[in-house]
N, C-alpha and C positions, 0 to 999 in steps of 0.2 A: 387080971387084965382089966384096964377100964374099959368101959362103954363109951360110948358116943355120947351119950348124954352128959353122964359125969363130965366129961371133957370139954364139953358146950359149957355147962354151969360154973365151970373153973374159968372160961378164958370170957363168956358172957360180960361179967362185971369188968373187965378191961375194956373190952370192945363199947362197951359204955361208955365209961368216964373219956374215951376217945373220941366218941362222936359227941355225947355235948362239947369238950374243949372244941373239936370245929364247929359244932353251931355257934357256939359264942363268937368263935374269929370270923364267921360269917356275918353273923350280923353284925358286928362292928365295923366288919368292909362296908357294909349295906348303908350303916349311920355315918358312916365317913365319906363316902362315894354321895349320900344323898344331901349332906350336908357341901360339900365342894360344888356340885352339880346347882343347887339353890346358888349358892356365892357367885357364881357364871353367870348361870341368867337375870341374876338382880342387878347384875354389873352389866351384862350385854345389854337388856331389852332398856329401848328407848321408849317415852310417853308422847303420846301426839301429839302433847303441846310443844317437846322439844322439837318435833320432828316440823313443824309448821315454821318455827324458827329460822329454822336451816333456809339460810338463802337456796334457792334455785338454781344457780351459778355453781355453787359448790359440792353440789351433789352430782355435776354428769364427769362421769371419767373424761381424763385424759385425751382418749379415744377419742372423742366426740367434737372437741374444740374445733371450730370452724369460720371461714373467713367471716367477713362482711354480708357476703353474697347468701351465706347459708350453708355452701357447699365447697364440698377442695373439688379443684378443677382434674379431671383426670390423670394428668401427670401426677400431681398431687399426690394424689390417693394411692401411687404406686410409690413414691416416694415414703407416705404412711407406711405402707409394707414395708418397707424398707428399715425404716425406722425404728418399728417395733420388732423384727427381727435385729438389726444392730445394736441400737441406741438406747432403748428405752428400758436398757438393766439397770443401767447405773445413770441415764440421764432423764430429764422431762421435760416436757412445757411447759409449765406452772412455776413450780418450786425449785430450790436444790434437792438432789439426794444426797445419800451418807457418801457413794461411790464418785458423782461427779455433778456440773454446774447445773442448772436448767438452760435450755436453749431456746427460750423466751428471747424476743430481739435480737436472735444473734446476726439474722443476715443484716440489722442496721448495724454492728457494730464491726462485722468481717466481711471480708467478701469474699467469692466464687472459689476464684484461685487462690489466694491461699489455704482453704477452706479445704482444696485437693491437694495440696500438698501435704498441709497436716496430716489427710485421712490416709495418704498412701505412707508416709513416715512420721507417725507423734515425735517419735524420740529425737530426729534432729532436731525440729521444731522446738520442743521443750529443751533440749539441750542450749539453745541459738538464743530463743525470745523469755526477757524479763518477764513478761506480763504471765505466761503459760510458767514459766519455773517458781511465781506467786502460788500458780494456780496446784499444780501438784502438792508445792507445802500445806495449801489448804484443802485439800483430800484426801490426806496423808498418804502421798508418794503414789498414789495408784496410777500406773500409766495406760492410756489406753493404748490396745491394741492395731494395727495397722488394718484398713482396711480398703483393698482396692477396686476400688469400682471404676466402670467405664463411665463417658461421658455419658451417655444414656441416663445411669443411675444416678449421676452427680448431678443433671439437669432435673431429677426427678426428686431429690433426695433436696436441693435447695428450693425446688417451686413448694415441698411440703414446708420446710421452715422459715421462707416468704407467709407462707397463706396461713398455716396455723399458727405460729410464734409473732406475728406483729398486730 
């Protein structure tokens, strides 16, 4: 009959060459992880000097853009809510996104009522008008959604794109 020990001395050198194999795959995670980890932050961190560069304009969100006056006037501001819960997936006030146009200028370009129409039916709308069945081919086909608001929200929802979009 073996002993304990005997039996320890037999499986010993196994249990060995097992744990250096994972030290070594550990530290290889460690030089690989600490090596990616470097690549990240050499890529992310910016130097002051670039950072002084940066217009001032181009650094406040979205959020933030505001009339003349300084401030969106209360309706406004409930329209903003408005916006950023509907709108501001796939749209903004600055730029295009990948999903759909920016709404920069739009109430110079559209008005009120049709503006309700659209939001209660996209699809006649884009189905009916050239200029929107443009616009789909150019965001490839994404339609928006219906979205019906009362007047309340429609008087709120165009004082914000009056006041921040022009």
């Amino acid at each position: 009959m073996l002993s304990f020990g005997k039996i320890f001395l037999n499986i010993l050198p196994q249990k060995l060459k097992y744990c250096r194999f994972m030290l070594r795959i550990k530290k290889a995670s460690l030089l690989i992880l600490s090596v990616v980890g470097a690549f990240f932050l050499s890529h992310c961190h910016t130097s002051d000097s670039q950072q002084s560069e940066t217009p001032k304009s181009e650094t406040k969100p979205q959020s933030v853009i505001k009339n003349a006056r300084n401030e969106l006037s209360k309706l406004a501001r409930k329209g903003q809510a408005l916006f950023q819960r509907d709108c501001s997936t796939c749209h903004s006030m600055a730029v295009d996104k990948i999903e759909g146009p920016t709404l920069k200028g739009y109430t110079k370009r559209l008005d009120k009522a049709w503006t309700k129409r659209f939001l209660d039916n996209p699809n006649e709308i884009f189905s009916n008008d050239k200029r929107m069945q443009a616009l789909l081919q150019r965001f490839q086909y994404r339609v928006m959604p219906a979205f019906h608001y009362n007047d309340q929200e429609m008087d709120a929802l165009w004082a914000y794109l009056e006041e921040a979009g022009n």
